[in-house]
C-alpha atoms as a printed R data frame, in Angstrom:
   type eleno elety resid chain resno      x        y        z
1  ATOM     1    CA   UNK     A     1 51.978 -146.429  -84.630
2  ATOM     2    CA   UNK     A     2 50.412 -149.932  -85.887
3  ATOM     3    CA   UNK     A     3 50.630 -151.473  -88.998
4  ATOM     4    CA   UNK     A     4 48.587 -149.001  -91.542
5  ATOM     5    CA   UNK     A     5 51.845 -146.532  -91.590
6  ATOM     6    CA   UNK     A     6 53.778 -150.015  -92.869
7  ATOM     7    CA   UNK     A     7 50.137 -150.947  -95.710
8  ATOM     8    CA   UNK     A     8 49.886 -149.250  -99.097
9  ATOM     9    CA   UNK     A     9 47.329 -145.982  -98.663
10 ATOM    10    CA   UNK     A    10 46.292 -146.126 -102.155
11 ATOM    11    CA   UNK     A    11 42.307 -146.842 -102.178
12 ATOM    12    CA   UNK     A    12 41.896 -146.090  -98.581
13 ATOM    13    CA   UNK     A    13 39.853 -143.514  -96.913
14 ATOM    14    CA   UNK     A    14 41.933 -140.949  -95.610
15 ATOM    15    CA   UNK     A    15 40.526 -137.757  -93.346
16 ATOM    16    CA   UNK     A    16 42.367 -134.409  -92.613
17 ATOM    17    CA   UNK     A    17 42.239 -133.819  -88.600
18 ATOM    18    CA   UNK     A    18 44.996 -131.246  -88.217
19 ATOM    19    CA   UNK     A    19 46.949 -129.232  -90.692
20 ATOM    20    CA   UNK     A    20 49.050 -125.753  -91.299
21 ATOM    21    CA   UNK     A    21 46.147 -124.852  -93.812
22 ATOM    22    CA   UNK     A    22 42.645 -124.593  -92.385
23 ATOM    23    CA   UNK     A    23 40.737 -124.926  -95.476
24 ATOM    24    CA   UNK     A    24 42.532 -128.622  -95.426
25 ATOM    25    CA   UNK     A    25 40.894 -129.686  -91.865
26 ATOM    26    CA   UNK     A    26 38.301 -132.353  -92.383
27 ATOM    27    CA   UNK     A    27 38.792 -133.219  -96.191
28 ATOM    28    CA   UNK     A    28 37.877 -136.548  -96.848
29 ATOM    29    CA   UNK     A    29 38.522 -138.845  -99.797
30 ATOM    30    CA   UNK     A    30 40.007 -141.754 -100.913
31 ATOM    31    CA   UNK     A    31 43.871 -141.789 -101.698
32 ATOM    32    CA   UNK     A    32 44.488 -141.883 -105.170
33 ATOM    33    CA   UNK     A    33 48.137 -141.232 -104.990
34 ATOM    34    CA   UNK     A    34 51.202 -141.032 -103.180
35 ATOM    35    CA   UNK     A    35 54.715 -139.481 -103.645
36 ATOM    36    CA   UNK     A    36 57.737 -138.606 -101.406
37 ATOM    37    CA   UNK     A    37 56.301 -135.644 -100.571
38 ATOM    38    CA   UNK     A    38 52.400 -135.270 -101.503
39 ATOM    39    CA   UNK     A    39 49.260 -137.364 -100.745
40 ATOM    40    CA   UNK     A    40 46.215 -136.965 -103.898
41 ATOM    41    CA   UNK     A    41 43.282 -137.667 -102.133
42 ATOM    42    CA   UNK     A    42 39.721 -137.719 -104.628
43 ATOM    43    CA   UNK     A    43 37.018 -135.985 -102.570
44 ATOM    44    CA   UNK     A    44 33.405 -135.969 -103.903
45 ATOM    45    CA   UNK     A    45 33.675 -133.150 -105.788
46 ATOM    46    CA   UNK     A    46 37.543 -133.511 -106.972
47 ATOM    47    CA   UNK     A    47 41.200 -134.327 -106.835
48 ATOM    48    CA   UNK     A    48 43.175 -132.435 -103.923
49 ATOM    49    CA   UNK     A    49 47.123 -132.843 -103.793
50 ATOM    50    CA   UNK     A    50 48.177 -132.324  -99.926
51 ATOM    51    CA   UNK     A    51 52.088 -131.984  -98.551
52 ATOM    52    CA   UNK     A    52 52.362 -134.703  -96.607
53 ATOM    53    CA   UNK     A    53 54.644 -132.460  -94.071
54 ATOM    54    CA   UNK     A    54 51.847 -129.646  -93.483
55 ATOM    55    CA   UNK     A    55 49.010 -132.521  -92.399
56 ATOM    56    CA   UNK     A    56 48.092 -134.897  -89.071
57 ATOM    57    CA   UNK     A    57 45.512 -137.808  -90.785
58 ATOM    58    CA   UNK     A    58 43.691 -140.840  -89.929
59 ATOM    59    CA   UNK     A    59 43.480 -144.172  -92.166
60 ATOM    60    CA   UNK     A    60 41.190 -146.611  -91.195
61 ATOM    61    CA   UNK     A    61 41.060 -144.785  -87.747
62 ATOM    62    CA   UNK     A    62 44.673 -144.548  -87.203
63 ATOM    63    CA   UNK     A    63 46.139 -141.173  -86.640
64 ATOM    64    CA   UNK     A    64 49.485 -140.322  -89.027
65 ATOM    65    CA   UNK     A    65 51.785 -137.758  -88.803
66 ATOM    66    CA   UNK     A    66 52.326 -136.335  -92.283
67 ATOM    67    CA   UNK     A    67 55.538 -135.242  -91.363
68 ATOM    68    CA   UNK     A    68 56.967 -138.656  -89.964
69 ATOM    69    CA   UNK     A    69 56.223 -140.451  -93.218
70 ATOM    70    CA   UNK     A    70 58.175 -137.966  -95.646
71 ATOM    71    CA   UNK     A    71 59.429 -140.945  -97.929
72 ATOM    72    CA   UNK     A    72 58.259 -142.773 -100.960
73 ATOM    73    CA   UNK     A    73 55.487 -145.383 -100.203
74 ATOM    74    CA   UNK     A    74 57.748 -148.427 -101.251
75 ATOM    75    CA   UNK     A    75 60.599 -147.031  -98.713
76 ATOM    76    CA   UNK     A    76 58.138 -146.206  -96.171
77 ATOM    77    CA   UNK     A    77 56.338 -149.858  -96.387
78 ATOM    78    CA   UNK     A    78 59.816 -151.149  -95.369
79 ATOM    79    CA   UNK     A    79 60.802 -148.873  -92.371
80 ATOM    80    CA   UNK     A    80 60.511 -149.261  -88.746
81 ATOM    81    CA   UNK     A    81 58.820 -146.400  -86.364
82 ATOM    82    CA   UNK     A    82 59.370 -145.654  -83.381
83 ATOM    83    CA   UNK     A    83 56.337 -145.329  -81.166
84 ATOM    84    CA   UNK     A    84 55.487 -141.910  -79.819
């Protein structure tokens, strides 16, 4: 993992490549919001709220484990990954 997991999401294109739910695969938006647990993403049509731990996404092409970034954003700007 690079430096997007480490940059604020908010007003950043985010896509859905992988997730638990199908109807959530290849959602599109920009981030409008992000808690411990959730991601709101505004699509064209509306708002979506997203677990964070249910999804695999890409920000400004790099690919993020939902599941490895279960903290708040200003904990999670702050951390070190490991690479996998």
């Amino acid at each position: 993992m690079t430096g997007m997991i480490n940059l604020p999401w908010l007003s950043r294109n985010l896509e859905v490549i992988d997730s638990t739910d199908p109807t959530l695969i290849g959602v599109t938006g920009v981030v409008m919001d992000e808690t411990k647990r959730t991601i709101i993403v505004q699509t064209s049509d509306n708002e979506i709220t997203m677990a964070k731990d249910t999804i695999r996404f890409t920000i400004e092409a790099e690919e993020i484990n939902g599941s490895a970034v279960g903290q708040r954003p200003e904990e999670r700007i702050g951390k070190r990954y490991r690479r996998s």
